[in-house]
C-alpha positions as CSV (number, residue, x, y, z in Angstrom):
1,X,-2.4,-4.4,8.1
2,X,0.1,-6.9,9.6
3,X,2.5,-4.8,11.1
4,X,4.7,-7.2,12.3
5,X,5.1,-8.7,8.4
6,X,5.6,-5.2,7.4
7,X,8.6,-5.7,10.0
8,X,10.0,-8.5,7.9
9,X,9.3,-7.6,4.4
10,X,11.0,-4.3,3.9
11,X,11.1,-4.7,0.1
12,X,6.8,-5.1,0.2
13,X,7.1,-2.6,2.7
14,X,8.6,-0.4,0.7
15,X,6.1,-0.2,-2.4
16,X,3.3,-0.6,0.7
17,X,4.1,2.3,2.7
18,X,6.3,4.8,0.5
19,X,3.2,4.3,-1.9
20,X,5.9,4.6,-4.9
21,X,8.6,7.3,-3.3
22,X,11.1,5.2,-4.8
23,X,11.2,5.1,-8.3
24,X,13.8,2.9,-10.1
25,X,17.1,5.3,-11.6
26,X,18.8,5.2,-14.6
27,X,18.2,5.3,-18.5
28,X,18.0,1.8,-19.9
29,X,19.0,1.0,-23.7
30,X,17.5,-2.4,-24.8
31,X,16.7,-3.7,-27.9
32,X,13.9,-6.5,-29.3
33,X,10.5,-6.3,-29.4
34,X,7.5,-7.1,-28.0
35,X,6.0,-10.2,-27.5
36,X,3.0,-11.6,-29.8
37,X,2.5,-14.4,-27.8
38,X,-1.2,-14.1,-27.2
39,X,-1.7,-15.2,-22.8
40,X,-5.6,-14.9,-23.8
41,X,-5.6,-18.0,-26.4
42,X,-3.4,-20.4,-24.5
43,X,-5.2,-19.5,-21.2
44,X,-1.8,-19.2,-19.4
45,X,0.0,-16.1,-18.1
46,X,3.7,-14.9,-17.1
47,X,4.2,-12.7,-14.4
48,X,7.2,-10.9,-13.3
49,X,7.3,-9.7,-10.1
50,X,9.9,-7.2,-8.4
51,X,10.4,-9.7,-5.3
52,X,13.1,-11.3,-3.8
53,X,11.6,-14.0,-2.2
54,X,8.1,-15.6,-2.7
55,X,5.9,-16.4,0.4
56,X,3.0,-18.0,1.2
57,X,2.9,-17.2,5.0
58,X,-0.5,-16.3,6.6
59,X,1.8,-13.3,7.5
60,X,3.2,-12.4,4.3
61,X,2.5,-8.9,2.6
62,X,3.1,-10.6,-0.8
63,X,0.0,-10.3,-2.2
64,X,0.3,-11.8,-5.4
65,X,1.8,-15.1,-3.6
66,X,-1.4,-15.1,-1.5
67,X,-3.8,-14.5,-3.9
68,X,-2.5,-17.3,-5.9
69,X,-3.4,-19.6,-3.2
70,X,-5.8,-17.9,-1.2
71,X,-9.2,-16.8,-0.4
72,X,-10.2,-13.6,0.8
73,X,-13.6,-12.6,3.1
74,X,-13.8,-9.5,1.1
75,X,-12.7,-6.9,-2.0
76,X,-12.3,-3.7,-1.6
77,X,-12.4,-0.1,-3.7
78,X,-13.2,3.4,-3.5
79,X,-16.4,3.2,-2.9
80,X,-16.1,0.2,0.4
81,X,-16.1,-3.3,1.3
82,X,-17.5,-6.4,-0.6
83,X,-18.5,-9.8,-0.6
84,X,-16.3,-12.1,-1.8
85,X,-15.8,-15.8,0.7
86,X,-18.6,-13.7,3.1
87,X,-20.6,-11.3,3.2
88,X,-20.9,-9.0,6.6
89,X,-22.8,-6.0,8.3
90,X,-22.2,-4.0,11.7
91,X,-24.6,-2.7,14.2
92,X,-25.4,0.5,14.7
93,X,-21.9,2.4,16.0
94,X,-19.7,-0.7,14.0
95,X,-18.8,-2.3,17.1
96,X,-20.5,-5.6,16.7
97,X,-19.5,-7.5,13.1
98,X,-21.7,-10.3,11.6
99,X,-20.1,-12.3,9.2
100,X,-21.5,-14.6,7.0
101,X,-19.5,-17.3,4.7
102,X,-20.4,-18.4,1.3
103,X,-21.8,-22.3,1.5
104,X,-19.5,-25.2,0.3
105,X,-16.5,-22.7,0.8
106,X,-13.7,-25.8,0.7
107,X,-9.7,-26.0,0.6
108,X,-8.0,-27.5,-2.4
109,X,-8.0,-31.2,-0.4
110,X,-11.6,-31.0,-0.1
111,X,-11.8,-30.3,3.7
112,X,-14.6,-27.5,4.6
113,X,-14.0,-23.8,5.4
114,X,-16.5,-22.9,7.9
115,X,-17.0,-20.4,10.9
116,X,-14.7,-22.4,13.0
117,X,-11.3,-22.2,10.3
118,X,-12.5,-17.9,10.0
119,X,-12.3,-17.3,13.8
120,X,-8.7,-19.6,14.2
121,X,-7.5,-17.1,11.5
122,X,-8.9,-13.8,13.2
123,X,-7.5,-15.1,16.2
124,X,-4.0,-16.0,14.8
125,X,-3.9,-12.6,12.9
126,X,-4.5,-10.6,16.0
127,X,-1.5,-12.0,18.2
128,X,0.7,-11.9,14.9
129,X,0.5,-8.3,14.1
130,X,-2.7,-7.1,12.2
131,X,-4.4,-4.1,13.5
132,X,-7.3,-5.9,15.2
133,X,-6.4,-4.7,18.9
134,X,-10.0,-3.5,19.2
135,X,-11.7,-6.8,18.9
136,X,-12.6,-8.1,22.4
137,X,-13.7,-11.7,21.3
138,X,-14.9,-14.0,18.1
139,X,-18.3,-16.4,18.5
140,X,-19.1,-18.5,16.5
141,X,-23.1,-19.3,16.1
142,X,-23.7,-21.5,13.2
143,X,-21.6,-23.3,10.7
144,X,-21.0,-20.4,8.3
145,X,-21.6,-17.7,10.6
146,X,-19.9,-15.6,13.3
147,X,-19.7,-12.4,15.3
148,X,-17.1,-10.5,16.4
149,X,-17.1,-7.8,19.3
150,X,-14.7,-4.5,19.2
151,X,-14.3,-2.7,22.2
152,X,-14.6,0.4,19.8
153,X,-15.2,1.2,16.4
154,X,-12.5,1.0,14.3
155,X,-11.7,1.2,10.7
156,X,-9.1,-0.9,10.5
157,X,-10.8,-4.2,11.5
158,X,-12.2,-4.3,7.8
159,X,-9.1,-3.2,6.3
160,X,-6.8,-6.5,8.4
161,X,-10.0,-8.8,7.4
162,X,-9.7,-7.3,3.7
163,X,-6.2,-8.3,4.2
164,X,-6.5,-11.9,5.9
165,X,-6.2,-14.3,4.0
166,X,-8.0,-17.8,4.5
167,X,-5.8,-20.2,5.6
168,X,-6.2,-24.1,7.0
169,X,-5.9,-24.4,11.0
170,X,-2.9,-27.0,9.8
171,X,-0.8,-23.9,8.2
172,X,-1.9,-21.8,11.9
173,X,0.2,-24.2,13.3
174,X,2.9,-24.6,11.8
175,X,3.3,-21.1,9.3
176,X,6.7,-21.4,8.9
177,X,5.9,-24.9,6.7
178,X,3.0,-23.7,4.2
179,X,5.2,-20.4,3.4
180,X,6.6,-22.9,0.9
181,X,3.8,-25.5,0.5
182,X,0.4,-23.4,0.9
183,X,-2.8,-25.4,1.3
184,X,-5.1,-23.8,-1.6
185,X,-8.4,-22.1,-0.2
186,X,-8.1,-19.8,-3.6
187,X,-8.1,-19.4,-7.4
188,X,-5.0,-21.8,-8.0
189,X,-2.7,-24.3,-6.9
190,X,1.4,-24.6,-6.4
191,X,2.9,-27.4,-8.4
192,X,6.0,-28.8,-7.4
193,X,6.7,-29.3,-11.1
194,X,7.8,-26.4,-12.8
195,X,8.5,-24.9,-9.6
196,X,11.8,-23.7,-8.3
197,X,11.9,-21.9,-5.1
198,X,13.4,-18.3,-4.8
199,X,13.0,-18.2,-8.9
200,X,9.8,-19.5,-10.7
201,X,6.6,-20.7,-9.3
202,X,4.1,-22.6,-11.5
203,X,0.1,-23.0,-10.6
204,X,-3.1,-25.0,-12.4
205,X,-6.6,-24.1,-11.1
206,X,-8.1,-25.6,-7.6
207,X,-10.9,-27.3,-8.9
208,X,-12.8,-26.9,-5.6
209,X,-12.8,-22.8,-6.0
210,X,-15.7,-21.3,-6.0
211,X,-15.0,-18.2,-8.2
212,X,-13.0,-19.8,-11.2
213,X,-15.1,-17.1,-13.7
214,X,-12.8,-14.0,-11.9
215,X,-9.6,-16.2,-13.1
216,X,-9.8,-16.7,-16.9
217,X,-6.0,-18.5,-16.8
218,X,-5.5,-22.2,-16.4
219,X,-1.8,-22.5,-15.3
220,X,0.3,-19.3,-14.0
221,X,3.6,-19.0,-13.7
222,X,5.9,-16.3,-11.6
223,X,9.4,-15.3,-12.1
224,X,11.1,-13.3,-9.4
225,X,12.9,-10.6,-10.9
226,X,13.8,-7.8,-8.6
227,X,15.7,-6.2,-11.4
228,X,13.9,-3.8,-13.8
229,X,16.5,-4.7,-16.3
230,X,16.0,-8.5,-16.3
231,X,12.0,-7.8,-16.0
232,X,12.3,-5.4,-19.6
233,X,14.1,-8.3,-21.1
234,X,12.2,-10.7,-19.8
235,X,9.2,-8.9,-21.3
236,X,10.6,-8.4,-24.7
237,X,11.7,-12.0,-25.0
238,X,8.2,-13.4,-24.7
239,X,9.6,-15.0,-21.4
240,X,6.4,-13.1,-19.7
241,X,3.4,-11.5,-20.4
242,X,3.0,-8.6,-17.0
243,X,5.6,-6.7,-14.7
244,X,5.9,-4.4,-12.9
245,X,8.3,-1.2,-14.0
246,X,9.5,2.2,-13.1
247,X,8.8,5.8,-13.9
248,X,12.3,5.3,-16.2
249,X,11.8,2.5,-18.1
250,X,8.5,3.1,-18.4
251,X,9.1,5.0,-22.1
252,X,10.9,1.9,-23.4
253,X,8.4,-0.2,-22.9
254,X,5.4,1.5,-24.1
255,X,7.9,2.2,-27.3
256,X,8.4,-1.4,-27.5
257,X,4.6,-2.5,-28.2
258,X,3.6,-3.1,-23.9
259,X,0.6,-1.8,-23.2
260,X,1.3,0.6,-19.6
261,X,-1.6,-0.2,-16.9
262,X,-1.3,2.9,-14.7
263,X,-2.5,3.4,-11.5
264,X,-2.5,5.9,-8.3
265,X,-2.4,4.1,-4.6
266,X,-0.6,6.8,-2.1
267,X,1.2,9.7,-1.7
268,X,5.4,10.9,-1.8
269,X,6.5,13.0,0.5
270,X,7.2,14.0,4.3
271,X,5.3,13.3,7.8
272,X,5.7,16.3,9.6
273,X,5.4,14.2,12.8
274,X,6.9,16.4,15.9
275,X,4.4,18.7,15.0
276,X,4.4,20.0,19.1
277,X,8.1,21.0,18.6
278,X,9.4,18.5,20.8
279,X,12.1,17.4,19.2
280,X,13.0,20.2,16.8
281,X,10.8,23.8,18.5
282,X,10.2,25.5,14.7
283,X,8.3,22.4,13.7
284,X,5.6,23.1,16.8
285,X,4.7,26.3,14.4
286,X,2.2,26.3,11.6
287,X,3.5,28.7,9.8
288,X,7.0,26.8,9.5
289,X,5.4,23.4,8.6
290,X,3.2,25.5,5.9
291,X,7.1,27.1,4.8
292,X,8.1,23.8,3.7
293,X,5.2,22.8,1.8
294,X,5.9,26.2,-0.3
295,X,9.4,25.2,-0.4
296,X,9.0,22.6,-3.3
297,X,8.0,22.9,-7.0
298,X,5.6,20.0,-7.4
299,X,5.5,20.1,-11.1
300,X,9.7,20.3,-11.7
301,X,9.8,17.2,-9.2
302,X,7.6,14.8,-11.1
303,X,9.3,15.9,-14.8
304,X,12.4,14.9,-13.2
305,X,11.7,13.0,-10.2
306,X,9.0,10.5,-11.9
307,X,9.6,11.2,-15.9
308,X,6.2,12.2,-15.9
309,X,4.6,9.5,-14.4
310,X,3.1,10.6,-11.4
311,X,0.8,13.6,-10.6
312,X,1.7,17.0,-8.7
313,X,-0.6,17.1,-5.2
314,X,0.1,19.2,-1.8
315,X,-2.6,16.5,-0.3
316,X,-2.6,12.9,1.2
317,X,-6.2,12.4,0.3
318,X,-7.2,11.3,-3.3
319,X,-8.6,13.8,-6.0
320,X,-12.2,12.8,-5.9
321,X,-13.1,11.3,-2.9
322,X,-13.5,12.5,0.8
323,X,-11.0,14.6,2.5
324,X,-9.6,15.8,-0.6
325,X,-9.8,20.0,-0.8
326,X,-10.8,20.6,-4.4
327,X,-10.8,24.6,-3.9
328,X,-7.6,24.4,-2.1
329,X,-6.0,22.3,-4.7
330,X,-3.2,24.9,-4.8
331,X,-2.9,26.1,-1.0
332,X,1.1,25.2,-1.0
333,X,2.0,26.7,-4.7
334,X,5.6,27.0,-5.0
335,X,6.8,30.2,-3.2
336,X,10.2,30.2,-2.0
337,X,10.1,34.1,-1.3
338,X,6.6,33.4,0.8
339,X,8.4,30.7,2.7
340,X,11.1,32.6,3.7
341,X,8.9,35.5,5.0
342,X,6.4,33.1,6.8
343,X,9.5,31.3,8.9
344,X,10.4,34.9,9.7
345,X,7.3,35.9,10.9
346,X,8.0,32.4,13.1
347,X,10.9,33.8,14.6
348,X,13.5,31.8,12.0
349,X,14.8,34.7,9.7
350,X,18.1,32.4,8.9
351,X,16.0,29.3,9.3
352,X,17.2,26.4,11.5
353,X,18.7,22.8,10.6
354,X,17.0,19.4,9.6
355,X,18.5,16.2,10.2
356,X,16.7,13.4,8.4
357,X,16.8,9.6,8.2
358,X,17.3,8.2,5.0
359,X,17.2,4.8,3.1
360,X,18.4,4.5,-0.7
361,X,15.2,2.7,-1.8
362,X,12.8,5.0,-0.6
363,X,14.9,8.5,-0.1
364,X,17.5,7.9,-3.2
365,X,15.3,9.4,-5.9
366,X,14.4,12.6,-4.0
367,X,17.4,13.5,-1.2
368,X,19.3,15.8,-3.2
369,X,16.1,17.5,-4.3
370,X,15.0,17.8,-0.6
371,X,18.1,18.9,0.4
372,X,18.0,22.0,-2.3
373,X,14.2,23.1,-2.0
374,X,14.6,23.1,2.3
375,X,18.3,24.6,1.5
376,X,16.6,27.6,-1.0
377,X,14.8,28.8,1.9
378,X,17.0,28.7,5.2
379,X,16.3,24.9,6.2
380,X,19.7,23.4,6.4
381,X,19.4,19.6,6.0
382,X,21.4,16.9,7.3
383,X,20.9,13.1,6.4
384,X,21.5,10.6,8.4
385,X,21.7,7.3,6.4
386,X,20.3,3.7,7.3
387,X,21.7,0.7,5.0
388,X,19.7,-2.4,6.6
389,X,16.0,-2.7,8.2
390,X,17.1,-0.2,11.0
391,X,15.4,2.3,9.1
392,X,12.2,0.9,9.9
393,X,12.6,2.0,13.6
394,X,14.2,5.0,12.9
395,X,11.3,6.0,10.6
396,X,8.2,5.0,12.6
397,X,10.2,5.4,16.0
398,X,9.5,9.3,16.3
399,X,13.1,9.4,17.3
400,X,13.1,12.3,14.5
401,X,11.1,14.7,13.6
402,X,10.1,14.1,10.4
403,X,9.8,11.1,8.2
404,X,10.7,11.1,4.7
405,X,7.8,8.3,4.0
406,X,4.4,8.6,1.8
407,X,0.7,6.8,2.8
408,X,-1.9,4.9,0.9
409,X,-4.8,6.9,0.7
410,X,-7.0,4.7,2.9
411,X,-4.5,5.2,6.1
412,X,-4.3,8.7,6.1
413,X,-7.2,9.7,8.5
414,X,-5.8,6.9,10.6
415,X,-2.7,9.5,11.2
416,X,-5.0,11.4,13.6
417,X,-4.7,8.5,16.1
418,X,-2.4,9.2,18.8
419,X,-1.7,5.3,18.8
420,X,-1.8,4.7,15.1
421,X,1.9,2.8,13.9
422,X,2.6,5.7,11.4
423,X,2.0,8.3,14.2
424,X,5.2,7.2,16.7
425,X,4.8,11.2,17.8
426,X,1.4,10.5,19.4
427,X,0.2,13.6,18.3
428,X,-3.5,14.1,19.7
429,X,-5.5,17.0,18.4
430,X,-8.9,15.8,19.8
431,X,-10.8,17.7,17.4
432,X,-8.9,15.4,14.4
433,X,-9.6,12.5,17.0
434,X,-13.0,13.4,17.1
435,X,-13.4,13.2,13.7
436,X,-11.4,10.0,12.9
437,X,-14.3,8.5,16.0
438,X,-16.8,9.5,13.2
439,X,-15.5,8.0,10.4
440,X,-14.8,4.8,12.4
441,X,-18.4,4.6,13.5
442,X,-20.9,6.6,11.4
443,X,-22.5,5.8,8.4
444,X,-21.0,5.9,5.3
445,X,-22.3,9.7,4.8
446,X,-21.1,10.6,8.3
447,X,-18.0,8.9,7.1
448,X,-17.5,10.9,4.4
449,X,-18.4,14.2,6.3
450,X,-16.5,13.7,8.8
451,X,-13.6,12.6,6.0
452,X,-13.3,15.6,4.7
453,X,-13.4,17.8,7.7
454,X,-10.0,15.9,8.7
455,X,-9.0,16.0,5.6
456,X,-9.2,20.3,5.8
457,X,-7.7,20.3,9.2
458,X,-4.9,17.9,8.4
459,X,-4.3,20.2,5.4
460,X,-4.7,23.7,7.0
461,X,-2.3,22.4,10.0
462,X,0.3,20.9,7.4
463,X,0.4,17.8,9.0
464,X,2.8,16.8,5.9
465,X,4.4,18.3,3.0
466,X,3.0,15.8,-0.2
467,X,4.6,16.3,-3.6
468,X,3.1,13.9,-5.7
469,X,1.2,11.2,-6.2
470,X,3.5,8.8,-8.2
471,X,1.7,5.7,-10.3
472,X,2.0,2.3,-10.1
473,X,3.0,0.8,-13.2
474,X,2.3,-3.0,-14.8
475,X,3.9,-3.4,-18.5
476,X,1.8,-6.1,-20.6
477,X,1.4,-7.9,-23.6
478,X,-1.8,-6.2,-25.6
479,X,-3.6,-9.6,-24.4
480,X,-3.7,-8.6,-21.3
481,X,-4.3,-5.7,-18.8
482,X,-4.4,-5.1,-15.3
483,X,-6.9,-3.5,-13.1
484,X,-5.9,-0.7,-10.4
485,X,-5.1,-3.2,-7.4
486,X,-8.0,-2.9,-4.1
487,X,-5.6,-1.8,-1.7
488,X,-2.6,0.6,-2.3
489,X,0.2,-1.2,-4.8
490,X,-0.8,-4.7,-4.2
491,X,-1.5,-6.1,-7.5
492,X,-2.4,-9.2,-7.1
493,X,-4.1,-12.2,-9.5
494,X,-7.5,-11.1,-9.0
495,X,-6.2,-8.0,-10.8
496,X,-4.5,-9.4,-14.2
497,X,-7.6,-10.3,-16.7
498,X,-7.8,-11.3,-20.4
499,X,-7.6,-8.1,-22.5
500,X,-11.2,-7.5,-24.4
């Protein structure tokens, strides 16, 4: 997506790219109950969101702030891309994009969204950090259409424009400005009353949008509460209707009358990254990387690890959908005795040390249990600890050699890309970057073909060791639920509907 925001935003970045490896700690005793307020009848909502800070930059990776304001060219789910401001085909090989926007598309002061406004914000979002280095040029050839030219097939073009929102050539200029005052090409507006930056934000419907029927609220309002406490309180008060909470807390609020909206984006675990032993020579060995996978009981880590809320996996891929092995669901069963033989037959009968990088809100939950599975069969492990955005680099660097970091689903065949941001190792295996070439431009059968030969390779070659696939979870009011989000974590308002 927008790397460089990622950069910037290390609390989105977190739930983004650890897809849920942190998982709030603690037992919480609160009492109240639930609130009866009913959101559906007064056609207003209360969201709590986990955030610090609330922006509305072109840039920003705060997806329920830009979904408030913003339009999107397309959804997204399991199954692809859809129409939402456009609709869009490629040629044959996905190298050529034609893009087609929705008539009458307008912003909230009436002024028209039309090929012109699409290709400022393709171009602004290339030199700003979303992964569009493979688009050559943008034309535009009518008022509501355009085409845009990759130099090669690639994936992640839909996945940036999935992520773009639509913004007015004003806020290109001057981003910095509309981070605070967006100009509306979405579902709502952002009224100064009721509005108190860095705390609440209140919104009433854009009466130029074109999809009010997906919005069933009149007015929203979103309080920034970053902790779980105040967001369980806040819940139980009647102060808001949907939050966010953790695996812990979880319990107490289904207890308390909250309906739990569960969902599964990504993957906890390790990147095996310096997978040609360049940094640390056992890791350039199969059979060690396969060690460490056997190393960890999956099902003792998400009892304790997760409270239950999250599901035991050995894969990156989702159960039920390309590149997942359904007959080798169990290929890295807890073995301690089996790991210990196979990193003998590898040459390291008393096993070899580990240092890792580690930062309390993604490694917290799971560093002493890392250090005891790896420990139980030889690995010694060392942390080395990062208290600020430092980590960033010395996660994604390749400086070590492995990450302690989990994926959304939808980047994982992206890994086999020697220039791919979450591969800083530049691994190459050409037959995985051969098959990434055929998911990037076949059809979607090829796609998925090719999908889950990767997805067997990745897997046979312990490319990581997964534990879990933890769940996302929204607390709210019986009058409302919230669907699974279109892109790992990122609830946003096109998400939170009227309960039926």
């Amino acid at each position: 997506m927008y790397t460089a925001s990622l950069l910037r935003r290390p609390n989105r970045r977190v739930r983004l790219l650890a897809a849920c490896a942190v998982l709030a700690s603690g037992a919480l005793v609160l009492s109240g109950c639930s609130s009866t307020t009913s959101a559906s009848t007064k056609k207003e909502v209360s969201v709590g969101v986990d955030d610090t800070s609330f922006s509305f930059s072109p840039s920003s990776q705060d997806r329920m702030a830009t979904s408030l304001v913003y339009d999107f060219l397309f959804s997204h789910d399991t199954s692809g891309y859809h129409a939402r401001a456009a609709t869009y085909s490629y040629n044959t090989g996905n190298t050529v994009l034609s893009i087609t926007l929705r008539k009458g598309l307008t912003f909230a002061d009436g002024s028209a969204i039309d090929a012109d406004v699409i290709k400022a914000n393709i171009l602004w979002a290339k030199d700003n950090g979303a992964f569009f280095s493979s688009i050559t040029g943008v034309d535009v050839t009518g008022d509501q259409t355009l085409v845009v030219h990759q130099s090669h097939a690639d994936q992640n073009v839909m996945l940036s424009l999935f992520a773009m929102p639509i913004v007015s050539t004003d806020t290109l200029k001057d981003p910095k400005k509309f981070a605070d005052e967006p100009d509306s090409s979405g579902p709502y507006r952002l009224e100064k009353k009721g509005t108190t930056s860095g705390a609440t934000y209140a919104f009433s419907r854009n009466p130029h949008y074109w999809d009010a029927k997906h919005f069933p609220y009149d007015k929203v309002s979103v309080k920034l509460l970053s902790d779980e406490t105040s967001r369980i309180n806040a819940l139980k008060s009647g102060q808001i209707d949907v939050a966010p909470v953790g695996a812990t807390t979880a319990a107490d609020a289904k207890g308390s009358g909250f309906t739990l909206n569960q969902f599964y984006s990504g993957t906890a675990g390790m990147i095996l990254g310096d997978r040609a032993g360049k940094i640390l020579k056992p890791l350039g060995d199969v059979r060690v990387r396969q060690a460490m996978n056997m190393a960890f009981d999956r099902k003792a880590m998400v009892k304790s690890i997760y409270a239950g809320y999250a599901k035991p996996s050995s894969q990156p891929f989702q159960e039920g959908t390309p590149g997942y092995q359904s007959d080798e669901a169990n290929k890295y069963a807890y073995d301690p005795k089996g790991a210990k033989k196979l990193l003998s037959e590898a040459g390291y009968p008393n096993g070899f040390a580990l240092t890792l990088p580690t930062y309390e809100p993604i490694t917290g939950s799971v560093q002493s249990y890392i250090k005891q599975a790896l420990g139980d069969i030889g690995i010694r492990v060392t942390f080395q600890a990062f208290n600020d955005d430092t980590w960033v680099g010395a996660f994604s660097g390749g400086k070590y050699p492995v990450a302690t970091l989990g994926l959304p689903f939808s980047q994982t065949a992206d890994t086999a890309d020697p220039s791919f941001f979450w591969n800083p190792w530049h691994n190459s295996d050409p037959k995985a970057v051969s098959l990434l070439g055929q998911i990037n431009a076949g059809t979607p059968a090829q796609a998925a073909k090719a999908t889950d030969a990767l997805g067997k390779l990745q897997l046979d070659d312990a490319w990581w060791v997964v534990w879990a696939t933890p769940a996302t979870i929204w607390a709210s009011t019986t009058d409302v639920k919230v669907n699974a989000p279109q892109y790992a974590d990122w609830v946003s308002m096109y998400d939170i509907q009227t309960a039926k």
